[in-house]
C-alpha positions as a Markdown table, in Angstrom:
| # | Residue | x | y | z |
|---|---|---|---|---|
| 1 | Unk | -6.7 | -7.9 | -11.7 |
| 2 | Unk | -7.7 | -5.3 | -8.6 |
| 3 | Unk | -6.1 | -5.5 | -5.4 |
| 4 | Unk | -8.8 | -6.6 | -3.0 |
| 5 | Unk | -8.4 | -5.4 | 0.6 |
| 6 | Unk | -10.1 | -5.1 | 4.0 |
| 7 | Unk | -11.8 | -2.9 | 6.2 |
| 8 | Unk | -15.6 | -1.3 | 7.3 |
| 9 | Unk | -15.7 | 0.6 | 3.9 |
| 10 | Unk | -19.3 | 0.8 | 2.5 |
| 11 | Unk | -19.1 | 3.8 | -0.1 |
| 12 | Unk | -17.2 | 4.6 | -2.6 |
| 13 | Unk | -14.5 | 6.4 | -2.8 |
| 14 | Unk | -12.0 | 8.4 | -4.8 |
| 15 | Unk | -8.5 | 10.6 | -4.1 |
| 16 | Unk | -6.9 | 12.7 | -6.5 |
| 17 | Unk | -2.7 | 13.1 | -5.5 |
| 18 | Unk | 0.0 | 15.5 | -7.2 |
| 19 | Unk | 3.3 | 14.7 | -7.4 |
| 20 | Unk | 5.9 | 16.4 | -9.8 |
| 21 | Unk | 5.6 | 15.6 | -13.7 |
| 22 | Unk | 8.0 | 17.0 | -16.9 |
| 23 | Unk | 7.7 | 20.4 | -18.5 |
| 24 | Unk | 4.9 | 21.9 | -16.9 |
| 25 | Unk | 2.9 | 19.1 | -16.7 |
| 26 | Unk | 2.0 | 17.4 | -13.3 |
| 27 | Unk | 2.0 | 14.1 | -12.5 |
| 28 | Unk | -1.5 | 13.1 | -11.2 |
| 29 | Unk | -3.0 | 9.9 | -9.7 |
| 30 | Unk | -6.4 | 9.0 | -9.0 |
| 31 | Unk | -6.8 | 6.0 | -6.4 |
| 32 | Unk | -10.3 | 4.7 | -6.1 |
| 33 | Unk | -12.1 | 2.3 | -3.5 |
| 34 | Unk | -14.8 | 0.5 | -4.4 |
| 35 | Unk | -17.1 | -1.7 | -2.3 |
| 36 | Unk | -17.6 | -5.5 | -3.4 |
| 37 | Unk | -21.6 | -4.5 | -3.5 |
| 38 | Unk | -21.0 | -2.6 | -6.8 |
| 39 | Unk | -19.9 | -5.7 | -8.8 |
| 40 | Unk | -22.1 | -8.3 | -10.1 |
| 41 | Unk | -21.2 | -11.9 | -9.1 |
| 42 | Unk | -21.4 | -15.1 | -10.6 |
| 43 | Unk | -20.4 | -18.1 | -9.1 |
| 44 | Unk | -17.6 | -20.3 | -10.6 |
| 45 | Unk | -16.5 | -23.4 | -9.0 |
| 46 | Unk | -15.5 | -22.3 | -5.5 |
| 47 | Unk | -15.3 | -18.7 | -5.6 |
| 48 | Unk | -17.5 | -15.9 | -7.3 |
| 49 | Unk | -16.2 | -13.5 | -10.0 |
| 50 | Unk | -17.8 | -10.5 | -10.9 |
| 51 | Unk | -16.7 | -7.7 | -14.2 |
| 52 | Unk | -16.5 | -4.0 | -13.7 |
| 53 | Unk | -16.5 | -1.8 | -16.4 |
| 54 | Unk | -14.5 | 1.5 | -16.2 |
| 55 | Unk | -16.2 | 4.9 | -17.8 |
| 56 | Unk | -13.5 | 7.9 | -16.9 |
| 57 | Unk | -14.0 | 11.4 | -18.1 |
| 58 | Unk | -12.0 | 14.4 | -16.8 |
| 59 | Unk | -12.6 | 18.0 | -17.8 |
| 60 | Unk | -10.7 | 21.4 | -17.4 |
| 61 | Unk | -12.8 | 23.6 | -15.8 |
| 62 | Unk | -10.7 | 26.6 | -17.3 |
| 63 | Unk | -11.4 | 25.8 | -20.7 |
| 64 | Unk | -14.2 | 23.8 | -22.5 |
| 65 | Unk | -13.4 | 20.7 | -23.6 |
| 66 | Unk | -12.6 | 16.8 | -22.5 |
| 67 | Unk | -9.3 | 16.3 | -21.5 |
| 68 | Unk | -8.8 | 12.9 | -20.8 |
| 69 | Unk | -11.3 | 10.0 | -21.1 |
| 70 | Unk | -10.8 | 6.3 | -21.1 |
| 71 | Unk | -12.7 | 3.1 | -20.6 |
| 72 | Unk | -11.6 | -0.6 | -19.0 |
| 73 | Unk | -12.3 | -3.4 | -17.5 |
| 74 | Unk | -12.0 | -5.6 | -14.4 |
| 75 | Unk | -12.4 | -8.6 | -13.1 |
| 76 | Unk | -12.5 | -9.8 | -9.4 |
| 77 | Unk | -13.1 | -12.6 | -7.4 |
| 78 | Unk | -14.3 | -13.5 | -3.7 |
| 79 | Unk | -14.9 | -16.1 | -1.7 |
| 80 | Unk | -18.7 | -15.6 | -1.6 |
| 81 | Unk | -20.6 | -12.7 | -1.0 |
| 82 | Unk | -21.1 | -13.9 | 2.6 |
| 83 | Unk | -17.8 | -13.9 | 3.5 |
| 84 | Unk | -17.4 | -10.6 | 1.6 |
| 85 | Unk | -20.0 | -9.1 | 3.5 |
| 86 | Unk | -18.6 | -10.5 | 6.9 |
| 87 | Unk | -14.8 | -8.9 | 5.7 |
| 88 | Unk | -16.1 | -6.1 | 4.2 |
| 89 | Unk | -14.0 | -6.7 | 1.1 |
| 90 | Unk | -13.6 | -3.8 | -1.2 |
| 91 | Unk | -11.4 | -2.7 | -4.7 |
| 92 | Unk | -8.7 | -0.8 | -5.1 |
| 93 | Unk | -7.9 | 0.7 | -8.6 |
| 94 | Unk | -5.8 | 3.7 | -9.9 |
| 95 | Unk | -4.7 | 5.0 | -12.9 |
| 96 | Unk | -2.4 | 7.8 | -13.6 |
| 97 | Unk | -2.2 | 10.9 | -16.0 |
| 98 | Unk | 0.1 | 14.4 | -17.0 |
| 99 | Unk | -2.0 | 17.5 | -16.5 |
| 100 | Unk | -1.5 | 21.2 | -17.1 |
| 101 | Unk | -2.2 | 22.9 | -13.7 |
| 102 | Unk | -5.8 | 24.3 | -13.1 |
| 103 | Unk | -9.4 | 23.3 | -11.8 |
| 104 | Unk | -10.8 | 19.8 | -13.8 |
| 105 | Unk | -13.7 | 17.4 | -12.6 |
| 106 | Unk | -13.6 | 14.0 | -12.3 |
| 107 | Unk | -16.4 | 11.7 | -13.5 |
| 108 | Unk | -16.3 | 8.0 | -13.1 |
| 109 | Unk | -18.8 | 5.4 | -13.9 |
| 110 | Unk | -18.8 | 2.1 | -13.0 |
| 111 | Unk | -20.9 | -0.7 | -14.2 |
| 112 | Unk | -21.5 | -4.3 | -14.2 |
| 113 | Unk | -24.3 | -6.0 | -14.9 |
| 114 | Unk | -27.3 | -4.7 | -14.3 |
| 115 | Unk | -25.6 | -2.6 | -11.1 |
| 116 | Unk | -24.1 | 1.3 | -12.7 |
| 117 | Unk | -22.5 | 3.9 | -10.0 |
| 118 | Unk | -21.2 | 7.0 | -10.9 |
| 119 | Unk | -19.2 | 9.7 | -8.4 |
| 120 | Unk | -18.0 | 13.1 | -9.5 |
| 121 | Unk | -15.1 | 15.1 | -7.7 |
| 122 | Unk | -13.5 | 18.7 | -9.0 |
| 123 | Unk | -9.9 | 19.1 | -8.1 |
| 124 | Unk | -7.0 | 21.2 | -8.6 |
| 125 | Unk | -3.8 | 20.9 | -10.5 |
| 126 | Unk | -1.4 | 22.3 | -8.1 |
| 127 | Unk | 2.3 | 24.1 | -10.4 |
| 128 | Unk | 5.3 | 22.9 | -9.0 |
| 129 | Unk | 8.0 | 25.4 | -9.2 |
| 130 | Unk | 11.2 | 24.3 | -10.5 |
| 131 | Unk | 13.5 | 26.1 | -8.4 |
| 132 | Unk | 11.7 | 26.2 | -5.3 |
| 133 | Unk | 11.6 | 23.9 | -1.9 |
| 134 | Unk | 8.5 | 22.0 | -2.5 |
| 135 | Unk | 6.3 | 18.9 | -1.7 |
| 136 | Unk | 4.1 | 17.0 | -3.5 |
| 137 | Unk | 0.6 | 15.6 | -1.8 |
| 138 | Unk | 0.8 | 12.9 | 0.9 |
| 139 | Unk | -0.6 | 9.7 | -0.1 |
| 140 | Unk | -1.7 | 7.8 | 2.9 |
| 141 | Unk | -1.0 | 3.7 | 2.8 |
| 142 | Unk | -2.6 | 1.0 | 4.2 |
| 143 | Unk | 0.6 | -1.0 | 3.5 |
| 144 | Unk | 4.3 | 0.1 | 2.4 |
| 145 | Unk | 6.6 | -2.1 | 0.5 |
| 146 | Unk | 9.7 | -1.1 | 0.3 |
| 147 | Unk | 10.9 | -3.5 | -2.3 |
| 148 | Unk | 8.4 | -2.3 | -4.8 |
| 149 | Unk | 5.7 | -4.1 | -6.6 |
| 150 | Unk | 3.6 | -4.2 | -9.9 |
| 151 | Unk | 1.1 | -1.8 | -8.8 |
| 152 | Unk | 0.7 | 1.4 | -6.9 |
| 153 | Unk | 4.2 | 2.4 | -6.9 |
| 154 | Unk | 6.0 | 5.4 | -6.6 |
| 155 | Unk | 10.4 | 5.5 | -7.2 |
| 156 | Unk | 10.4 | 1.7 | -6.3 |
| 157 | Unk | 8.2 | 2.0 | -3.4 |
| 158 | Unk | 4.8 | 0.2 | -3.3 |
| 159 | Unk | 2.1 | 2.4 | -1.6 |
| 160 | Unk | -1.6 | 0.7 | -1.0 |
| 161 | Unk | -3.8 | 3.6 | -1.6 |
| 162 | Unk | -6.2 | 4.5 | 1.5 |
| 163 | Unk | -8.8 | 6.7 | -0.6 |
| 164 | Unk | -11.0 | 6.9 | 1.9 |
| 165 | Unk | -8.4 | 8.1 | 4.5 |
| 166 | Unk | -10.1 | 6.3 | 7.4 |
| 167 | Unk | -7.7 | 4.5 | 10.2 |
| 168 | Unk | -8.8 | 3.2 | 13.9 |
| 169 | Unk | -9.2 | -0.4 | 15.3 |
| 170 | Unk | -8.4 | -2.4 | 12.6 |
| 171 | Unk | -5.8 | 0.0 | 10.6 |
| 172 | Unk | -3.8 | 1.0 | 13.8 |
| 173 | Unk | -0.8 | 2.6 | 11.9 |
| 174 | Unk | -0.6 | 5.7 | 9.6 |
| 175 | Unk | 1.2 | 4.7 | 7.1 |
| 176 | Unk | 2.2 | 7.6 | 4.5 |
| 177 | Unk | 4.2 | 8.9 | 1.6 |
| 178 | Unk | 5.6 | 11.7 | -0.2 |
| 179 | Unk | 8.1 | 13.3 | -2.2 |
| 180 | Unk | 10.5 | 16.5 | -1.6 |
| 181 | Unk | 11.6 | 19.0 | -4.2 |
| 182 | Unk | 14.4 | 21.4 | -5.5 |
| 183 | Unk | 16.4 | 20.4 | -1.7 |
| 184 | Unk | 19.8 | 22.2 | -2.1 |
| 185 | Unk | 22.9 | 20.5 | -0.5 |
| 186 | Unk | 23.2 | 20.4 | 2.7 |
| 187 | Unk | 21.1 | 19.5 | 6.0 |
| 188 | Unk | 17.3 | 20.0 | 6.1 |
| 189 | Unk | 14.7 | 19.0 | 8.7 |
| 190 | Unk | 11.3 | 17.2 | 8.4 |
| 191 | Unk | 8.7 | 18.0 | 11.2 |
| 192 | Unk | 5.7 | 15.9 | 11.6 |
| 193 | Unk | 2.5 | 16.6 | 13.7 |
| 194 | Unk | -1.1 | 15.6 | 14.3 |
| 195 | Unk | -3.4 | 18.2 | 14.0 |
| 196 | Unk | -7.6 | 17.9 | 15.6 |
| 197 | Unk | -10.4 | 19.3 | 13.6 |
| 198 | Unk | -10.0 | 22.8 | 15.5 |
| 199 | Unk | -6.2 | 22.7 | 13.8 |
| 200 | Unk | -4.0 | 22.4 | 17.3 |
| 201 | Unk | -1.4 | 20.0 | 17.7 |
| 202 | Unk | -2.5 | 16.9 | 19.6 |
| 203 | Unk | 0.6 | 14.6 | 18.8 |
| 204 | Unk | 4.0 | 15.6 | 18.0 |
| 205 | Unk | 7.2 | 14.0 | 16.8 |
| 206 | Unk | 11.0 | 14.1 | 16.8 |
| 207 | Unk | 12.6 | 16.0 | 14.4 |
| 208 | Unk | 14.2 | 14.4 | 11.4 |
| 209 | Unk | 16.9 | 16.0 | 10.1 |
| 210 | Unk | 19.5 | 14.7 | 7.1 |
| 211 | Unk | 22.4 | 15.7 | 4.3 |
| 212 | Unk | 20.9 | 16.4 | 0.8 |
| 213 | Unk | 23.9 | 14.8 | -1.8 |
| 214 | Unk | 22.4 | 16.0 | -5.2 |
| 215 | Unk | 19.8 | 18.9 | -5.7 |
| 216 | Unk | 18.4 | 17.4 | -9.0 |
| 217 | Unk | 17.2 | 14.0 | -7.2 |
| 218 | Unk | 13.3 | 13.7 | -6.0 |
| 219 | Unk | 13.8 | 12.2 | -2.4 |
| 220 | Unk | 10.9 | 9.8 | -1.9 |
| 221 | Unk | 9.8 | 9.5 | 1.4 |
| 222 | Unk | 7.3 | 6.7 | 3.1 |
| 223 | Unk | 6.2 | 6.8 | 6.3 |
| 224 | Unk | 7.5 | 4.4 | 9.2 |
| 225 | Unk | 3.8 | 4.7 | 10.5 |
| 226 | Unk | 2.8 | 6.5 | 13.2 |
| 227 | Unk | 0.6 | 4.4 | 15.7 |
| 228 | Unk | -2.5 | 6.1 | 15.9 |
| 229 | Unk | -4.4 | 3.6 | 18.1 |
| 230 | Unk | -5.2 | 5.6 | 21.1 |
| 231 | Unk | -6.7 | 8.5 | 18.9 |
| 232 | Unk | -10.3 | 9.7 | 19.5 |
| 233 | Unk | -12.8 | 9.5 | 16.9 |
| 234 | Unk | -12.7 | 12.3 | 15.0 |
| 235 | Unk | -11.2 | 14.1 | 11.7 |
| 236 | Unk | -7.4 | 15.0 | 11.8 |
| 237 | Unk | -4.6 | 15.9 | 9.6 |
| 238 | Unk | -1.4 | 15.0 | 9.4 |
| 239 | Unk | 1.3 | 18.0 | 8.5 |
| 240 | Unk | 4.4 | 17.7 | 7.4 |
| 241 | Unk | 6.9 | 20.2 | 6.8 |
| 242 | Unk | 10.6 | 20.9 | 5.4 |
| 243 | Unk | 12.8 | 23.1 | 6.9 |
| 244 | Unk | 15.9 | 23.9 | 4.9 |
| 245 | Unk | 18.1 | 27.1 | 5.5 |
| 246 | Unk | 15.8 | 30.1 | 5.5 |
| 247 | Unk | 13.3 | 27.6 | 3.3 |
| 248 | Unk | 10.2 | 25.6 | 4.4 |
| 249 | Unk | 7.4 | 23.8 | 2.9 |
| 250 | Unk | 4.3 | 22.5 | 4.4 |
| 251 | Unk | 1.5 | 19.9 | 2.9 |
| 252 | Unk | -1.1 | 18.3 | 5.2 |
| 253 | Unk | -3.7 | 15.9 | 4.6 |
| 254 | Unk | -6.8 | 15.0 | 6.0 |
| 255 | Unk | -7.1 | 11.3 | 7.8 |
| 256 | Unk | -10.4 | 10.3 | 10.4 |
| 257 | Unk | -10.7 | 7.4 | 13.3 |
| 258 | Unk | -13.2 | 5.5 | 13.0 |
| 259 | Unk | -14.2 | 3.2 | 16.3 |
| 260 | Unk | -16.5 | 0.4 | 13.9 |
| 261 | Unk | -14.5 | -2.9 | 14.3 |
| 262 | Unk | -14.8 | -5.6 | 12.1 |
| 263 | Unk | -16.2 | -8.6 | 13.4 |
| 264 | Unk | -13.8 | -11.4 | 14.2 |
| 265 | Unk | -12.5 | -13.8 | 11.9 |
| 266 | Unk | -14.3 | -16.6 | 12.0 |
| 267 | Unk | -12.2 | -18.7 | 8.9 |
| 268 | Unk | -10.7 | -21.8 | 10.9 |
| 269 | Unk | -7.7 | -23.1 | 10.6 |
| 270 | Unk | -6.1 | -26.6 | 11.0 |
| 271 | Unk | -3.6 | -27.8 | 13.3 |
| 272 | Unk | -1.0 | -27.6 | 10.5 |
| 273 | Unk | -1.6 | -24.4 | 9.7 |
| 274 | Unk | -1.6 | -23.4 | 13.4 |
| 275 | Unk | 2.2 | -24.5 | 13.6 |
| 276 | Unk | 3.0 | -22.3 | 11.0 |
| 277 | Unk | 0.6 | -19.5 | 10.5 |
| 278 | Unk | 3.1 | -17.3 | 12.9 |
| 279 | Unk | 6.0 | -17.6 | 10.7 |
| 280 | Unk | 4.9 | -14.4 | 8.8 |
| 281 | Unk | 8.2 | -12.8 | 8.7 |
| 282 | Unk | 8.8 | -15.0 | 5.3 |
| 283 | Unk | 5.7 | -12.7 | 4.1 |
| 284 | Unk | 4.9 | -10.1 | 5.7 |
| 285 | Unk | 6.0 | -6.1 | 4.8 |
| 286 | Unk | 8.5 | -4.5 | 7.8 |
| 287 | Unk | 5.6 | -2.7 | 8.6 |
| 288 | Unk | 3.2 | -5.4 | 8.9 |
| 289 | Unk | 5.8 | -7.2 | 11.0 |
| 290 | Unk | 6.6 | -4.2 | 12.8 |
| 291 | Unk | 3.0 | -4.0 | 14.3 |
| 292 | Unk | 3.0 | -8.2 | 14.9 |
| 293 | Unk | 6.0 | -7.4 | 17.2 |
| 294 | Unk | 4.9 | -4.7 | 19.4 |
| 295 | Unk | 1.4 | -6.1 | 20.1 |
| 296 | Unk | 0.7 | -7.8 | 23.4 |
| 297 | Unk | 0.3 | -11.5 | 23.1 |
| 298 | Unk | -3.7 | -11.6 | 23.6 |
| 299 | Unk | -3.8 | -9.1 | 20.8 |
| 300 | Unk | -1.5 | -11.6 | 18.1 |
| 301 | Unk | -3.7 | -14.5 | 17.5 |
| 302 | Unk | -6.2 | -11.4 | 16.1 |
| 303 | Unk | -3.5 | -10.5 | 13.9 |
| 304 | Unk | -3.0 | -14.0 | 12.4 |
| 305 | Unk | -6.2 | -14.5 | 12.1 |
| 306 | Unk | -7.1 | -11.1 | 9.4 |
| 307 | Unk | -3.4 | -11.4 | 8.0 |
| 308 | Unk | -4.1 | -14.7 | 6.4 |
| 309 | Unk | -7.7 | -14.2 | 5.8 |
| 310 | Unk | -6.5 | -11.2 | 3.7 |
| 311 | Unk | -3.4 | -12.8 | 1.8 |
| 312 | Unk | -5.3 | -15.8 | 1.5 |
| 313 | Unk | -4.6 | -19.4 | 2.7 |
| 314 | Unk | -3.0 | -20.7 | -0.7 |
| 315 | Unk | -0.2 | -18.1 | 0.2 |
| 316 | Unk | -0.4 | -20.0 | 4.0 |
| 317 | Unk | -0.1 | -23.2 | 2.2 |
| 318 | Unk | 2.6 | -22.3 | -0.4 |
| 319 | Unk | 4.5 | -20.9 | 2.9 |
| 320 | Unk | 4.4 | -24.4 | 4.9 |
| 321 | Unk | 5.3 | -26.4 | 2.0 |
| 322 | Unk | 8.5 | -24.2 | 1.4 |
| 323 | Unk | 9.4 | -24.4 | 5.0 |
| 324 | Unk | 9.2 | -28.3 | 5.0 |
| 325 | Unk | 11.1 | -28.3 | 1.6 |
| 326 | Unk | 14.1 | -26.1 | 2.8 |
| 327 | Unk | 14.2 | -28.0 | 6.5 |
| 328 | Unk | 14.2 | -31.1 | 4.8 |
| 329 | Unk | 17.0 | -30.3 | 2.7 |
| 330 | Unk | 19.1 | -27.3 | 3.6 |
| 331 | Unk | 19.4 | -27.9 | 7.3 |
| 332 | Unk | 23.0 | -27.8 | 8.9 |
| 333 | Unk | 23.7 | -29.4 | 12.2 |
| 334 | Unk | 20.8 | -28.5 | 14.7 |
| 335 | Unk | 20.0 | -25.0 | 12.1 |
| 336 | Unk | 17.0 | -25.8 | 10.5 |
| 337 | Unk | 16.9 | -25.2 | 7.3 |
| 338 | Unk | 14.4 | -22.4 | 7.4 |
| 339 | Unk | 16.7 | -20.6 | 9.2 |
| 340 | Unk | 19.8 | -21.2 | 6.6 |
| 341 | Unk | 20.6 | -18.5 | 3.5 |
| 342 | Unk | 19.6 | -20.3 | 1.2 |
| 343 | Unk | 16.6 | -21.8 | 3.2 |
| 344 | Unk | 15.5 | -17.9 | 3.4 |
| 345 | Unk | 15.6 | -17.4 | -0.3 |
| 346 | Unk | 13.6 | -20.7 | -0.9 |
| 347 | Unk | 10.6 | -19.5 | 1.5 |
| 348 | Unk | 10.8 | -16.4 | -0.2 |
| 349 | Unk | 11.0 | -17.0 | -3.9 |
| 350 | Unk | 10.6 | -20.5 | -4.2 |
| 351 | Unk | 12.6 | -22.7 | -6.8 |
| 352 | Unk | 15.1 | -20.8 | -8.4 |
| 353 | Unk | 15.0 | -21.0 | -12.4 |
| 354 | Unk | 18.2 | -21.6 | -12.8 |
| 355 | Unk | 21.2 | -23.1 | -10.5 |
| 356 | Unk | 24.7 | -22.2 | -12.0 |
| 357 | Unk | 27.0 | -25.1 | -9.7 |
| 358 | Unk | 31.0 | -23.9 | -9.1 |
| 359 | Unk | 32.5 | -27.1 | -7.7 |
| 360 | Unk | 35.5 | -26.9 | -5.2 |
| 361 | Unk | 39.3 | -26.0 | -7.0 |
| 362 | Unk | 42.7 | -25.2 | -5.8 |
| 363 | Unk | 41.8 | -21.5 | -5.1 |
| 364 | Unk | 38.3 | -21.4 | -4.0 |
| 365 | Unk | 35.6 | -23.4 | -2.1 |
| 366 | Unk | 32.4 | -25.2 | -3.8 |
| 367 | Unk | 29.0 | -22.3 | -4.1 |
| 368 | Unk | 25.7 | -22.7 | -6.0 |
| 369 | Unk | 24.5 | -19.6 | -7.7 |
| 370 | Unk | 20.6 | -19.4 | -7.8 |
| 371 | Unk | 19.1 | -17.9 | -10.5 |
| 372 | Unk | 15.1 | -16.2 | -10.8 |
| 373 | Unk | 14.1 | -14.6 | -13.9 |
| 374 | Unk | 11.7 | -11.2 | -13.6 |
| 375 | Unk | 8.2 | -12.7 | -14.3 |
């Protein structure tokens, strides 16, 4: 199923990233956004599902024929289309391929139902030298996870695709990531800037600098997020470049601040879920919890309020009935439970599936071993 997210996005868009691939072949990933208004919807019990079928060509503009083209399907659900419209919920959906580099175009068709939409993009296959410092394209994120997940992921990291590369009120943070190549040993630098539409420097950062190990690893790199918030409206980019020895390579990306602000949430919540709706650090990504923590009080309710609106309150629920199962029966003393090891791993990932019990012997002490199997 597509990964529905949040924000004023009314068209649709599409991104094309390089990254390093085997042989001469690059790795290339195509992220697209797609507003709920494309998809037909048909109401099922509470919530509305829609299909949306997939139509992909891609053809090499250096020589004359098809070089990739594939067809799927999806299927998503919303609340209802008012709510959708009030959120403006759209799609996210990828897919990934090996190209020679040169000059291709991109078709893509969507349909469902009686709605089609097509949009068309030529791009370039960048060569990545072997034996030179390089960097592959800079995906920008909405969201990072660091621990990985089942889609949009790059060396273990999770990256939500931003496709349309907007940022302002409601995405504060500019969340990024990318790879480094062909680093020898020793230290290098990364320099980061901000760059206005007339290309000079409006923002600036500190220096990173650290020890490469081993020359044959890709170093993946994501973003801490850099809070943009005070930006103008306007178009930017962000640059980044890599400083090693007498080497240096640059890649930059454009990003724009938008000042449209969603309007508030208006989903209410009940006095339970008030007393826990804060606890988000069972749930939330470092860098969601990162930007909880440094807003101002007046600001946090907000945040509460379009967090669980988009994870959805069944996640709330499934949170509160965790935290009342491990306080109930994995407190110690005046430590609630919730605050216990083993009251952490139970918020997080639930029952185990297994429990392998060591009772207590002359030459160790009584332990439980949980047990989750990879679903």
């Amino acid at each position: 199923m597509a990964i529905i997210s949040l924000f004023i996005i009314n068209w649709l868009a599409v991104e094309v990233l390089n990254f390093r691939g085997v042989d001469s072949l690059t790795h290339t990933v195509v992220n697209l956004s797609i507003p709920y208004k494309v998809i037909a919807y048909e109401k099922k019990g509470e919530t509305w599902e829609g299909e949306l079928n997939f139509f992909v060509k891609i053809y090499s503009l250096d020589v004359t024929r098809d070089t990739f083209t594939g067809e799927w399907r999806r299927r998503a659900i919303i609340p209802s289309p008012e709510i959708a419209e009030e959120r403006h919920l759209h799609i996210l959906e990828g897919f990934d391929l090996y190209l020679y580099p040169g000059s291709y175009r991109l078709e893509v068709r969507l349909e469902s139902g009686e709605k089609s939409s097509t949009i068309r993009k030529d791009f370039v296959v960048p060569y990545i030298p072997p034996n030179k410092l390089a960097l592959s394209d800079i995906a920008l994120s909405t969201e990072i996870n660091p621990e990985g997940g089942h889609e949009f992921s790059y060396h273990g990291i999770q990256v939500i695709p931003n496709p349309e590369h907007t940022f302002g009120l409601n995405r504060p943070t500019l969340y990024f990531y990318f790879e480094i190549y062909n680093l020898k040993r020793g230290d290098y630098t990364i320099d980061y800037a901000i760059l206005d539409g007339t290309g000079s420097q409006v923002r600036t950062f500190a220096p990173e600098t650290s020890e490469a190990i081993d020359p044959d690893t890709i170093l993946a790199l994501r973003g801490a997020g850099f809070d943009i918030a005070d930006l103008s409206p306007g178009e930017y980019r962000l640059q980044v470049r890599v400083i090693q020895a007498t080497d240096t390579a640059t890649m930059s990306v454009p990003f724009y601040i938008i000042t449209e602000e969603k309007p508030p949430v208006t989903e209410e919540f009940t006095s339970e879920e008030k007393q826990y709706y804060h606890l988000i650090k069972y749930v939330a990504t470092p860098e969601e919890l990162a930007t909880y923590k440094t807003l101002p009080e007046d600001k946090k309710e907000e945040f509460l309020k379009r967090f669980w609106a988009a994870k959805g309150k069944d996640l709330l629920h499934v949170l509160i009935e965790r935290i009342k199962y491990a306080d109930a029966n994995f407190s110690v003393g005046k430590r609630l439970g919730r605050d216990t090891d083993r009251g952490k791993v139970y918020i997080k990932y639930g029952e185990p599936d297994d429990i392998e019990r060591q009772p207590s012997s002359l030459t160790g002490y009584p332990y439980e071993k949980w047990i989750y199997y990879v679903k």
